[in-house]
Residue, then its C-alpha position, 0 to 999 in steps of 0.5 A: x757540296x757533298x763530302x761523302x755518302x752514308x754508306x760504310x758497308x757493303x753487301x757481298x756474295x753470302x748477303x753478309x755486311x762487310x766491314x770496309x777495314x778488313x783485308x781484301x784476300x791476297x790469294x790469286x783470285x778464282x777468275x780471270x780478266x776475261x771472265x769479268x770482261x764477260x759479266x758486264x754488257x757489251x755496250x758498257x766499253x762502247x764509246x760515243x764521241x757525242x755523248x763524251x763531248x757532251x759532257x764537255x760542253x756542260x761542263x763549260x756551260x757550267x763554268x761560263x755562268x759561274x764566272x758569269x755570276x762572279x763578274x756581273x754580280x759579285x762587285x755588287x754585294x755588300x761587304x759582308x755577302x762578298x766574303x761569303x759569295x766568293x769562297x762558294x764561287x771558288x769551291x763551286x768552280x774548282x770542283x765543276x773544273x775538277x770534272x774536266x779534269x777528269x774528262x781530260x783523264x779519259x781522253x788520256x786512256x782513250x775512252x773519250x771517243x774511237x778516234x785516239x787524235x780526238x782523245x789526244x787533241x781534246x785531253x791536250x787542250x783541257x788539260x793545258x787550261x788547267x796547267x797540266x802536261x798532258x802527254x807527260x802525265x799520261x804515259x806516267x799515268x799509264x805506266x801507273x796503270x801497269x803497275x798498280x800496287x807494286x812496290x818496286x814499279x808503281x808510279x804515285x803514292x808509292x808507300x815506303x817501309x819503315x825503315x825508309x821514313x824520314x827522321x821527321x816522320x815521328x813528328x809528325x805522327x799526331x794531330x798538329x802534325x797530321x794536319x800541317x801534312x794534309x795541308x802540304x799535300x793537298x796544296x802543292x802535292x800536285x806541282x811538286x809530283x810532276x816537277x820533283x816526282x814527290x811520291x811518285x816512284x825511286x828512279x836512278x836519277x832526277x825525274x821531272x814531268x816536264x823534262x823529256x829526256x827524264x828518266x820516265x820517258x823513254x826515245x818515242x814519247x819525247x817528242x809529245x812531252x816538248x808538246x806536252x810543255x808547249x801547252x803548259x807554256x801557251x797556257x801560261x803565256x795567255x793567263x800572263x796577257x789577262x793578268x795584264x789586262x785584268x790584273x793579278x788579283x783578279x786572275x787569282x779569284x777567277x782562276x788561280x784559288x779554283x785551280x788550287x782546290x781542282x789540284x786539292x781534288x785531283x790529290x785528295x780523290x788518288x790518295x783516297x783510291x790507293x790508300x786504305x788500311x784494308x789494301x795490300x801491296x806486293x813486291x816483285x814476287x808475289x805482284x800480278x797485274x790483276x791482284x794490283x788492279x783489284x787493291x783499289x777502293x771506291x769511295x763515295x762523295x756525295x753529290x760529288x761523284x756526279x760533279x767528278x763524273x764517277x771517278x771516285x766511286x767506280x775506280x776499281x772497274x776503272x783500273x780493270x777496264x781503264x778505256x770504258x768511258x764514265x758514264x757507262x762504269x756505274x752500270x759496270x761496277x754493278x755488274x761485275x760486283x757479284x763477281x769480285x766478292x770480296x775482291x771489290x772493296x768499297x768504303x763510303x766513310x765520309x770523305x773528310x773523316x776518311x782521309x784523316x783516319x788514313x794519314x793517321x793509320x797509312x804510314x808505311x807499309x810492312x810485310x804480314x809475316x803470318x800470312x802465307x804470301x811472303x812478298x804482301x805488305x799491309x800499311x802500319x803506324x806504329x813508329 
């Protein structure tokens, strides 16, 4: 499966290739959100609910023959193809539910259909199949959506100063390290986010994605939350009846070690959208909504991106225009490229190099005293 495109360079306004490490400006931007609505095509934020269900369906035609092929077949291997066949099964498997994942995401931002109980329904179900709590994670979502690249109020892989590392931070600041780090974070990263707020934002108090009365929540969306829990539990309660019937061993093949690469995935595709040597954070004096949009980065992953439906390589029109269904951001992103210049920033080093170069260069975050807005902070990791 593809890792990450051939392309480092992008092509801006002058015609000129740019280097993807050089900063994106920090000034305010020469245009507006209304005149990048403008550059793209009308149809682009036109949602169809047959088109999205769609691709819900071919996902889980997808999934089905997979599992299909993994319990006719599989038990009939010799020893030695066994050990070959199921690793490619989980990793064929996590990624395809990765892409439902990501089409529960949208039902999140109601770009799944015109009808928001639709979106709601269909986002709680997918998402509670795949043990999230979908309304709890979509008003943090949301609120991450509002605050894009503020230091004070970004809800997920918010960066620390330096001054507020752990003592451990030194370390691990070298190879062995750094992979003991990725390894934490791509394997428990995502329980540990919604049960313990790791990385997430600083709340006064203890902050939990499954608690309604946290203090992430406020009086109006509790309710959802007890819902949002109802289906973790549901969904938790039917894979304990299989694993009666079918035994644990065979719940963990079937759905457990893909469940780990789809949260491997969901944590490694954020950290890699926020998280570049190139991007800037703001504090409160200088951070603008359309400035915190616009310090995202594309990536490319290949065949991937088709896999993910395009959740990787459109992200920056996604956080412009969060409620524009997938399959019309390509078009989008295209469009309004001209317009951003340098403003858009896209970075198709291979995935795996890429992530290793920024756990080794995004460490913390210090303001750039030379530049001219005081409150812009860029990543360091000299420690």
């Amino acid at each position: 499966m593809g890792a990450g495109g051939n392309m480092s360079v992008v092509t801006g306004k002058t015609g000129e290739k740019k280097n993807p490490l050089e900063k994106v400006p920090t000034s305010k931007p020469p245009f507006t959100v209304g005149d990048i609505k403008k550059a793209i095509p009308p149809h682009c934020f036109q949602r169809s609910l047959v088109r999205s269900f769609s691709y819900v369906v071919y996902d889980l035609i997808l999934v089905s023959i997979l599992y299909y092929i993994a319990t006719t077949y599989f038990h009939l291997l010799p020893s030695p193809y066994c050990y070959i066949a199921w690793p490619i099964y989980w990793i064929c498997q996590g990624c395809v539910c990765t892409g439902i994942w990501v089409i529960a995401h949208e039902c999140g931002h109601h770009a799944f259909s015109d009808y928001q109980w639709v979106d709601d329904t269909v986002g709680l179900i997918l998402h509670s199949a795949l043990m999230v709590p979908y309304f709890s994670w979509k008003y943090s979502h949301r609120r991450h959506h509002s605050n894009t690249g503020s230091l004070e109020r970004d809800e997920v892989f918010v960066p620390k100063p330096k001054s507020q590392l752990g003592w451990y931070s030194k370390y691990l600041n070298n190879p062995p390290g750094r992979v003991i780090s990725l390894t934490i974070t791509l394997t428990l990263g995502w329980p540990l986010y919604l049960a313990f707020n790791v990385s997430g934002r600083h709340y006064d108090r203890f902050a939990c994605h499954y608690d309604p009365y946290g203090p992430i929540y406020n009086d109006r969306e509790r309710l959802q939350i007890f819902l949002s829990d109802a289906g973790v539990l549901g969904a938790g309660y039917l894979l304990y009846r299989i694993a009666l019937v079918k035994g644990l061993a065979w719940l963990v093949c079937m759905y457990g070690v893909p469940l780990l690469i789809v949260n491997g995935f969901l944590v490694l595709i954020t950290y890699l959208q926020h998280t570049h040597p190139s991007l800037p954070h703001y504090d409160s004096s200088e951070w603008d909504w359309l400035r915190g949009a616009l310090a995202t980065v594309d990536r490319d992953y290949g065949i991937l991106n088709k896999v993910f439906h395009n959740i990787t390589d459109t992200h920056v029109v996604h956080h412009l225009f969060s409620t524009m269904p997938h399959y019309n951001a390509m078009e989008a992103t295209k469009a309004v490229k001209p317009l951003l210049g340098d403003y858009y920033q896209f970075d198709g080093t291979p995935v795996f190099k890429a992530m290793w170069r920024e756990a080794k260069e995004c460490i913390y975050v210090e303001k750039d005293e030379a530049s001219q807005g005081k409150g812009v902070f860029w990543y360091k990791n000299k420690l």
